[in-house]
C-alpha positions as CSV (number, residue, x, y, z in Angstrom):
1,X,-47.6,-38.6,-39.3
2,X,-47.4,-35.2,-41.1
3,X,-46.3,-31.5,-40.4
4,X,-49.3,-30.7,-38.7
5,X,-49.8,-33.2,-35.8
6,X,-46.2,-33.4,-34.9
7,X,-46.3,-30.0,-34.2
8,X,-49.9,-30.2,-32.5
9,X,-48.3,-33.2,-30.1
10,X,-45.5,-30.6,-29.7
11,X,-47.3,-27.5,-28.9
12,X,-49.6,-29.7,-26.4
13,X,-46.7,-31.3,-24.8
14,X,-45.2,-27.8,-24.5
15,X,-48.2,-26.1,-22.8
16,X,-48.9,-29.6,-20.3
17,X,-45.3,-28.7,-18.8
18,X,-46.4,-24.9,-18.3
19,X,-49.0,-25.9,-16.7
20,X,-47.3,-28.0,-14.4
21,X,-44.7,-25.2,-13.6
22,X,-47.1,-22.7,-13.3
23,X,-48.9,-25.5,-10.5
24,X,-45.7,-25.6,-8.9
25,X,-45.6,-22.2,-8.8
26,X,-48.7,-21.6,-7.2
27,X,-47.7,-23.8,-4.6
28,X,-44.4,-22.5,-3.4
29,X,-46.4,-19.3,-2.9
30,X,-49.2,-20.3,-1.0
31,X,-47.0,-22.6,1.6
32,X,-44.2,-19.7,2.1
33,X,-46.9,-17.0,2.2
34,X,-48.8,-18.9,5.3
């Protein structure tokens, strides 16, 4: 593997878990908010 896709599977990985949080996020809102 070189340079380039490491970093791709990094960035990816990165932006799947800020996804994730941002979900959670969302979620905590909606249930304390009704």
């Amino acid at each position: 593997m070189d340079i380039v896709s490491i970093a791709l599977i990094i960035s990816s990985f990165a932006v799947f878990l800020g996804f994730i949080h941002f979900c959670d996020k969302v979620v905590d809102e909606q249930g304390s908010g009704k």
